[in-house]
C-alpha positions as CSV (number, residue, x, y, z in Angstrom):
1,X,15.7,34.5,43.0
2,X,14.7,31.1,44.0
3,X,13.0,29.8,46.7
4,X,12.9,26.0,48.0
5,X,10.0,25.1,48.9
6,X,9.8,22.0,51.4
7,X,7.8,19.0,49.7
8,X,4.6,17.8,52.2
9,X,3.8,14.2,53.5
10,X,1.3,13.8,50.8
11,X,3.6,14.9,47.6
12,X,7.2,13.2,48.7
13,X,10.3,14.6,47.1
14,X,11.0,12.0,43.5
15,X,14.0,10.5,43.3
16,X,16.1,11.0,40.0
17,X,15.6,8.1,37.5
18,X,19.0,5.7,36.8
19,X,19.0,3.3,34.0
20,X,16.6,2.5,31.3
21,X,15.4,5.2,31.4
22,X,18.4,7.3,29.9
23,X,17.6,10.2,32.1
24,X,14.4,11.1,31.1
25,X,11.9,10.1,33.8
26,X,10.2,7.4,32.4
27,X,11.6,4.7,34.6
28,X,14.5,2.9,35.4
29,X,15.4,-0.1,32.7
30,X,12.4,0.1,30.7
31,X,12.6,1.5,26.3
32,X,11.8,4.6,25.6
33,X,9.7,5.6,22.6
34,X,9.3,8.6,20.7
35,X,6.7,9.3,18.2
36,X,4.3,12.0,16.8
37,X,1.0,10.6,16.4
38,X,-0.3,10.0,12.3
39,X,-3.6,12.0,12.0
40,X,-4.8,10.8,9.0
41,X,-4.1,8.3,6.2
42,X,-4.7,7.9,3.2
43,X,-6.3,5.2,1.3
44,X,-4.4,2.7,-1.6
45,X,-1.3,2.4,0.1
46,X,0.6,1.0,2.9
47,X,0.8,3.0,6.3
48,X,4.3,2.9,7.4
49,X,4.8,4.5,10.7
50,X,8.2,5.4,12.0
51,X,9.1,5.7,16.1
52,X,12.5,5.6,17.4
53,X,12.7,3.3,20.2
54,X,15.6,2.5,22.4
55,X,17.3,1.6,25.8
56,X,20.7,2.6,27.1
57,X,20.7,-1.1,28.3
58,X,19.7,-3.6,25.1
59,X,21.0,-3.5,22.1
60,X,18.5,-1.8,19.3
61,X,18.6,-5.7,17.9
62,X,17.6,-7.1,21.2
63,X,14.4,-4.8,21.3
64,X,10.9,-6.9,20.6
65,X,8.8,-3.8,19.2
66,X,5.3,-3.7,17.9
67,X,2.1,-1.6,16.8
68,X,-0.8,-2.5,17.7
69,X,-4.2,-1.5,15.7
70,X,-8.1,-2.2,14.9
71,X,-10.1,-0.9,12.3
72,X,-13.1,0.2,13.6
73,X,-14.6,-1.9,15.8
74,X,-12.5,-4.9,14.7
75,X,-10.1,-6.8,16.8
76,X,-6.5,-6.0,17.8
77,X,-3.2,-6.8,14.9
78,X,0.0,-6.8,16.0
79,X,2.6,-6.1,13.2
80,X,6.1,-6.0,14.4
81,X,8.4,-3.0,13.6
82,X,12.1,-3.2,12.1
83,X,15.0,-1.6,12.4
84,X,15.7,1.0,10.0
85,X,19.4,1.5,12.4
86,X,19.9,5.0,14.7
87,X,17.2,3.2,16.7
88,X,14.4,4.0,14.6
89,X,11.8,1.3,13.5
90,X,9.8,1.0,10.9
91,X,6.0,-0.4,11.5
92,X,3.7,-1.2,8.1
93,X,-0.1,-1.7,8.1
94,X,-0.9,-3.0,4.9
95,X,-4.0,-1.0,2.7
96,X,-5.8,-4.2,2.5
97,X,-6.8,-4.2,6.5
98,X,-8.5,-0.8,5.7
99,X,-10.8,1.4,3.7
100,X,-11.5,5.2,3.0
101,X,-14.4,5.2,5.7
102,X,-12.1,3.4,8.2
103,X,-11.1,4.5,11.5
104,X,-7.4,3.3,12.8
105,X,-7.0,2.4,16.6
106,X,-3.1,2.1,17.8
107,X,-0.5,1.5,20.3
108,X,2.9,1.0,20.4
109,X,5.0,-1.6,22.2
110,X,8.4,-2.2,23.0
111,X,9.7,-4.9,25.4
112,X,13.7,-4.7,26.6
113,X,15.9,-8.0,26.7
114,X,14.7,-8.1,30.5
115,X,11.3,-8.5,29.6
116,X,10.7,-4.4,30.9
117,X,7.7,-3.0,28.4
118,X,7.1,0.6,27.4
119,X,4.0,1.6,25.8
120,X,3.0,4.6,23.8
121,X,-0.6,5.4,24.1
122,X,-2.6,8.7,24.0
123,X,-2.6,8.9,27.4
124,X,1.2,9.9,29.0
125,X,0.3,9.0,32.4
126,X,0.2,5.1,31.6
127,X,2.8,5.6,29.1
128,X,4.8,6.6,32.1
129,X,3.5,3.7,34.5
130,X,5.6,0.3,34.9
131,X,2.3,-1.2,35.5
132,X,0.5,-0.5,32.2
133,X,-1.1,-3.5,30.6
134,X,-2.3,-4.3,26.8
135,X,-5.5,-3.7,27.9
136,X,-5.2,-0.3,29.6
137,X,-3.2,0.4,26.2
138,X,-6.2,-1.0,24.0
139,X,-8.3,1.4,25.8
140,X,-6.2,4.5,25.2
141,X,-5.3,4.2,21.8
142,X,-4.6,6.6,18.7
143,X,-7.0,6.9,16.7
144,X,-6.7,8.5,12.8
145,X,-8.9,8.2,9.6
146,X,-8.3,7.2,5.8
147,X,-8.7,9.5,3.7
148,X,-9.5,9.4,-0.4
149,X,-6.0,9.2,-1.1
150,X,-6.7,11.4,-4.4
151,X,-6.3,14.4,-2.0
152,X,-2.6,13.9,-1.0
153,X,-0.7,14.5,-4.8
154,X,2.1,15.6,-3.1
155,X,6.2,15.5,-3.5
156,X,8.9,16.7,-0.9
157,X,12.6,16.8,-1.9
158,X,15.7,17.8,-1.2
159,X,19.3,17.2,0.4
160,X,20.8,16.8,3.2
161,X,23.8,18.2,4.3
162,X,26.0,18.1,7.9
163,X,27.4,21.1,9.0
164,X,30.5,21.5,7.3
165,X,27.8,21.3,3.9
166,X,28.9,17.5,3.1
167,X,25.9,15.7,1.8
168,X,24.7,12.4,4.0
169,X,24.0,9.2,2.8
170,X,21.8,7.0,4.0
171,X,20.2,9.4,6.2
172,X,16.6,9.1,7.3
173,X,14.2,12.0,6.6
174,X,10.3,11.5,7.4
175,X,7.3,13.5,7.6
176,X,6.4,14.0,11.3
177,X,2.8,13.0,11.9
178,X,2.7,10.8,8.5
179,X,4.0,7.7,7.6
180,X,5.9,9.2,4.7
181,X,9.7,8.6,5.0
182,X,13.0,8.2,2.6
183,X,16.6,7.4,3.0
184,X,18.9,9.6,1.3
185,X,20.9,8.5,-1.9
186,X,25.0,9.0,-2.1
187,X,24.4,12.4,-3.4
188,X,22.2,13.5,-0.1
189,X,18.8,13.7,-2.0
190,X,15.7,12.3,-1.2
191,X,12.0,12.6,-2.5
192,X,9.2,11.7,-0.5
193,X,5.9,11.4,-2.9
194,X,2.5,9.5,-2.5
């Protein structure tokens, strides 16, 4: 059985969220991102990290999104992502901006057609806040480390297949919390190796 309980002074009663914010709660006409943190990376090759990013109210092609990272102590990057389609973007930091004994500091960005921003940070309380600045970002950011990438001899494959056991082309399959990804051939297979 359930019991309402009447809000006080101090915590009003929220209003639902319209717009932008596609139902989710994140605020009204801003992007939404969603993304599983990289832990760790590995050294000799690129880092490509994958977020998908959208707004019930831009086109995906109207979308400005970036990632933002240091290496160590260094100063702030900003490489800009690009659409892989579906909504999700693709981000690269190239292996030359890092080394085994590197640490990785990053944020995400995306900014609507309206100029409305959304960050992605490791803190969800200004991921959530319209008034979140780079700076606040810069100050809560991901961090990983590279790895000696002799350690990661690795290959995923497979197919992919919709319910009625069709293979799917062109699909997108990626390693959550890596920066590993493929796209499916004609036949449905993919093969995801380092």
């Amino acid at each position: 059985q359930m019991v309402a309980v009447p809000q006080s002074v101090a915590n009003p009663a929220e209003a639902p969220v319209m717009g932008g914010g596609g139902g989710t709660g994140f605020g009204a006409g801003r992007p939404n991102i969603e993304f599983m943190p990289i832990m760790q990376w590995k050294d000799g090759a690129d880092l490509k990290v994958i977020a998908r990013i959208f707004d019930p109210e831009t086109a995906e092609s109207s979308l400005t999104t970036t990632l933002n990272y240091k290496v160590n102590a260094g100063s702030w990057t900003s490489v800009s992502g690009f659409s892989m389609g579906s909504n999700f973007f693709k981000f690269i930091i190239p292996d030359s901006a890092f080394a085994t004994t590197n640490t990785i500091s990053y944020f995400l960005k995306a900014v609507d057609g309206d100029s409305n921003d959304r960050y992605m940070t490791q803190n969800p309380t200004l991921d959530m806040s319209d008034t979140t600045t780079d700076t606040d970002a810069q100050s809560n950011p991901f961090t990983f480390s590279i790895v000696d990438g002799s350690l990661w001899a690795r290959t995923v494959s497979g197919t992919v297949t919709d319910s009625t056991s069709a293979t799917v082309a062109n699909a997108i399959v990626y390693l959550v919390g890596t920066g590993f990804s493929a796209t499916t051939a004609t036949d449905g297979t993919y093969t995801i190796a380092n």
